[in-house]
Backbone bond lengths (Angstrom), bond angles and torsions (degrees), N, CA, C in turn:
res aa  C-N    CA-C-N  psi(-1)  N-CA   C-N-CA  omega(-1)  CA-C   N-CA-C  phi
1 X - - - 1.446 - - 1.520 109.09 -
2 X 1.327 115.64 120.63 1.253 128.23 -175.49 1.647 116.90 -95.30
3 X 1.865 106.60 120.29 1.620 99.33 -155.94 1.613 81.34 -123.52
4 X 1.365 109.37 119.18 1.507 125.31 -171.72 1.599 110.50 -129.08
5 X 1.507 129.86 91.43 1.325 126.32 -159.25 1.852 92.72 -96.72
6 X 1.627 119.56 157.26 1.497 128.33 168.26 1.137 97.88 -117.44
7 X 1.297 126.87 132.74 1.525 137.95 157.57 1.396 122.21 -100.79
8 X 1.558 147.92 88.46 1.418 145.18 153.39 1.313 124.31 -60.65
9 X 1.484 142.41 98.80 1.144 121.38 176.18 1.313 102.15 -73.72
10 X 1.577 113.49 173.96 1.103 141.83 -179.70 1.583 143.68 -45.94
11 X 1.482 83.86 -42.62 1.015 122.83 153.04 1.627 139.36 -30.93
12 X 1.318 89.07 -46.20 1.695 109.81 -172.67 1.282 117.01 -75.59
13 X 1.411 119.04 -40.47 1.534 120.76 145.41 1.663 92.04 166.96
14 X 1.396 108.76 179.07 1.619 123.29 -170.57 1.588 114.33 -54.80
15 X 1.490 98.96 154.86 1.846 92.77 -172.98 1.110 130.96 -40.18
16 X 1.647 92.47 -61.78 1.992 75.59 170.27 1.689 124.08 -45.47
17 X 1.175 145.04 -21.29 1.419 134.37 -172.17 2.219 93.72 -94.50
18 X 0.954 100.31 -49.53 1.540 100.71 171.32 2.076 112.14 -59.09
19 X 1.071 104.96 -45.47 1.846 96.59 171.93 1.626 106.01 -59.72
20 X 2.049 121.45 -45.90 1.113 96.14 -168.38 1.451 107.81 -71.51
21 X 0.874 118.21 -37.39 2.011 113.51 -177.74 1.264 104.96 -65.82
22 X 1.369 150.01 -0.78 1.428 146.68 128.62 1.430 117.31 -43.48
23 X 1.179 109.44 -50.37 1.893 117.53 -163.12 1.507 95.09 -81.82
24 X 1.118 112.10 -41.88 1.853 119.69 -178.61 1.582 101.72 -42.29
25 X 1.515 103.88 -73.75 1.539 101.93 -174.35 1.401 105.37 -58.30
26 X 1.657 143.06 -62.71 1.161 129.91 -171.23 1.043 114.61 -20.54
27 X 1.576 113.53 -50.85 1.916 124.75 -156.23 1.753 100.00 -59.75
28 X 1.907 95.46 -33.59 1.487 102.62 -139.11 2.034 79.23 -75.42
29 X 1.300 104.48 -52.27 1.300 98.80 -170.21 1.703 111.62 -48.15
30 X 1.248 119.94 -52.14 1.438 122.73 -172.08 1.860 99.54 -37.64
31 X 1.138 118.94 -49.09 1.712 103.61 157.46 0.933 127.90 -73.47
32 X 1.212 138.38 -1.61 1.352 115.76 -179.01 1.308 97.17 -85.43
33 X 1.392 120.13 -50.31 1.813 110.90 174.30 1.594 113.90 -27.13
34 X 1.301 104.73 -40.44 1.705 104.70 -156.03 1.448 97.36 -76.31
35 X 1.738 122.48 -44.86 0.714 115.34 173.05 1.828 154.13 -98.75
36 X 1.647 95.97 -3.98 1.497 107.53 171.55 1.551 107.75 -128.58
37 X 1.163 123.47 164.86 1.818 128.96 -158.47 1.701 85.33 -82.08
38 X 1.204 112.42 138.11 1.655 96.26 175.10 2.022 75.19 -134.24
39 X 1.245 93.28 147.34 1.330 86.66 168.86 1.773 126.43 -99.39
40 X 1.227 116.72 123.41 1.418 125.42 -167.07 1.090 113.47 -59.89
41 X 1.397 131.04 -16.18 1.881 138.54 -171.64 1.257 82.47 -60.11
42 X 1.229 141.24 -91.72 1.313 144.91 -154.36 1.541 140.94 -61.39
43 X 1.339 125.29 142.08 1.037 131.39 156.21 1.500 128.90 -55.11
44 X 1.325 120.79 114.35 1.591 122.69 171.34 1.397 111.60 -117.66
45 X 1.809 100.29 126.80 1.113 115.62 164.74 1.969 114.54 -116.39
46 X 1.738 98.23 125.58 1.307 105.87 -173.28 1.962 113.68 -107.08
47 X 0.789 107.99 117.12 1.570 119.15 -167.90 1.418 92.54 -86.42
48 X 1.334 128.51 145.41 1.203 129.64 169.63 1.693 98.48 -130.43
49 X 1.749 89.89 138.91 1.753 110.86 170.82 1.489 103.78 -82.70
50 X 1.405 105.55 -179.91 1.447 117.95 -176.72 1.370 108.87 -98.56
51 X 1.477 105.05 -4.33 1.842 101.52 168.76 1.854 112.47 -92.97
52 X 1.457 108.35 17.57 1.470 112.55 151.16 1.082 124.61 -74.07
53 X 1.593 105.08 -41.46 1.369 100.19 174.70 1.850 118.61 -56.70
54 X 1.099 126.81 -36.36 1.153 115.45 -153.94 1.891 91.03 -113.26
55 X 1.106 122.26 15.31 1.747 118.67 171.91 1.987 91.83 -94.53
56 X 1.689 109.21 167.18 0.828 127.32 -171.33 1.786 96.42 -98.71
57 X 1.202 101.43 -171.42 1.389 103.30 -161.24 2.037 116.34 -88.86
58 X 1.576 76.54 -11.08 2.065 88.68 -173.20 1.311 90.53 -86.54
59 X 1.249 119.35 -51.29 1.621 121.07 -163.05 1.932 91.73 -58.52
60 X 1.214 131.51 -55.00 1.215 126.02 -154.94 1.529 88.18 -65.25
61 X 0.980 141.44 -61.88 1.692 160.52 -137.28 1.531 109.53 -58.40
62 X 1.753 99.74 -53.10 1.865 117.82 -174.94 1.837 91.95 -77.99
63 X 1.737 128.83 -27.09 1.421 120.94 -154.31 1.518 89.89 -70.88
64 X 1.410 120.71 -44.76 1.694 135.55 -172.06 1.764 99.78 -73.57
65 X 1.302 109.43 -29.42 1.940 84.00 -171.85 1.804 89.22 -94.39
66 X 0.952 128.30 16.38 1.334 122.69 163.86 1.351 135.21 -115.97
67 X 1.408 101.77 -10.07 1.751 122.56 144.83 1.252 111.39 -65.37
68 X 1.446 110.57 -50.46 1.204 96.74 -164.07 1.782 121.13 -83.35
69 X 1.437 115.72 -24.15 0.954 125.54 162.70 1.209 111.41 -59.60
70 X 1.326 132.13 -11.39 1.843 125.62 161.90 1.320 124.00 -110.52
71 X 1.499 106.90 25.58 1.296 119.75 154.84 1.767 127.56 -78.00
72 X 1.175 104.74 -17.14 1.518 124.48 -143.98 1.267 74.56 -84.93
């Protein structure tokens, strides 16, 4: 069972702009499972900056499969 928490502070701007940069990474993670070994023992917590908001969706996508690929 895979326990994957998103954190937006407040900061970053009003819910709606904080839910879509929630759903962004979800999507992004739902591949990374498919595609890199993530290991399920653990808890992940992902903090997001305010320069998510304004990166495109590839740049955010490779920043997470390359965290996460240096978790292992």
């Amino acid at each position: 069972n895979l326990n994957i928490s998103f954190i937006t502070k407040k900061k970053i701007g009003t819910a709606v702009i904080r839910n879509k940069i929630k759903r962004r990474l979800r999507n992004i993670m739902n591949d990374a499972v498919k595609n890199i070994s993530i290991k399920f023992d653990f808890s992940y917590l992902v903090i997001c900056k305010a320069s998510v908001l304004h990166s495109n969706y590839t740049n955010i996508k490779e920043t997470l499969f390359q965290e996460f690929k240096r978790i292992k």
